[in-house]
C-alpha positions as CSV (number, residue, x, y, z in Angstrom):
1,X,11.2,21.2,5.8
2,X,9.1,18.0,5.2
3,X,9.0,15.8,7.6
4,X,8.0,11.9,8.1
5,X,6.4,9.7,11.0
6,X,7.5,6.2,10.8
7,X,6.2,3.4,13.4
8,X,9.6,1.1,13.2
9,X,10.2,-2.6,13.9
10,X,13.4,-3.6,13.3
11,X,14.7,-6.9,15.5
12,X,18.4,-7.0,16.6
13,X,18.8,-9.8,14.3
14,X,18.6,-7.8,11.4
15,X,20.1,-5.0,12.4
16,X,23.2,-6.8,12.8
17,X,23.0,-7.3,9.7
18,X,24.4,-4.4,8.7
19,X,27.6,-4.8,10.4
20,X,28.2,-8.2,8.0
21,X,27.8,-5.9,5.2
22,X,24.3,-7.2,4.0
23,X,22.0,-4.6,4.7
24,X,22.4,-0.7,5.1
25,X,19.4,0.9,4.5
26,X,16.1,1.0,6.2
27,X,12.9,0.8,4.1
28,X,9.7,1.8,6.0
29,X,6.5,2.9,5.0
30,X,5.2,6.5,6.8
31,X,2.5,6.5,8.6
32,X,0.9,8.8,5.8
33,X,1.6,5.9,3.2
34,X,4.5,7.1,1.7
35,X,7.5,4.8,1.2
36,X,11.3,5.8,2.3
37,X,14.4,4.1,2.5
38,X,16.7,5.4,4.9
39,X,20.5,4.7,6.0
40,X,20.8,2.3,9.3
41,X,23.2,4.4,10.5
42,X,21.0,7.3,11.4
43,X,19.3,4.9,14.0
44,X,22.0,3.7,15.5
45,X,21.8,6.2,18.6
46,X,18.2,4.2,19.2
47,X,19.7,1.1,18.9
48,X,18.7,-1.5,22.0
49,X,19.5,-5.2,22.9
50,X,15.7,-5.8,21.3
51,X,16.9,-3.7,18.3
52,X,15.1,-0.8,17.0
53,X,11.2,-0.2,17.9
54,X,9.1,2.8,18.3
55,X,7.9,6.0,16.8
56,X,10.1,8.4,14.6
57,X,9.8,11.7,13.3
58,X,12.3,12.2,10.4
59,X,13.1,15.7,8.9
60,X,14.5,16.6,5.5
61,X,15.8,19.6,4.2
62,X,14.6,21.0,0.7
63,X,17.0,18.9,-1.0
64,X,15.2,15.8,0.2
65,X,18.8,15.4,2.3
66,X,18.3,13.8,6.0
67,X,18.6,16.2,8.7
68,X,17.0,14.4,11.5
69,X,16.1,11.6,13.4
70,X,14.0,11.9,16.5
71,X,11.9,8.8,18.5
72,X,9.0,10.0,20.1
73,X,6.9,9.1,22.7
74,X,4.5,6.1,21.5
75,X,0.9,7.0,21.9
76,X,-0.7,4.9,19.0
């Protein structure tokens, strides 16, 4: 399975966004350079007053289908 590290920034504002009906996809950039946009709604269990911010390891399968979403611990 390939997986991706993304370092994501995302400020309540715009995450609220989504529940108007104007955004529903996250587009980040890997750490590794490589550009991925992602549905909103696989972050919302890391949601926070602030919004979303931190480290994530994201796993497809062979399909290129999302299988996970996991924060981890910041040590950049």
């Amino acid at each position: 399975m390939a997986k991706l590290i993304l370092n994501v920034a995302l400020p309540a504002y715009k995450y609220e966004a989504m529940y108007a009906g104007a955004a529903q996809n996250l587009v980040a950039t890997s750490l590794d350079g490589r550009k991925v946009q992602l549905p909103l709604s696989a972050f919302v269990r890391f949601v926070t007053h602030q919004g979303i911010y931190g480290l994530f390891e994201v796993e497809f399968d062979v399909n290129h289908k999302l299988v996970a979403v996991t924060q981890l611990e910041n040590t950049l």
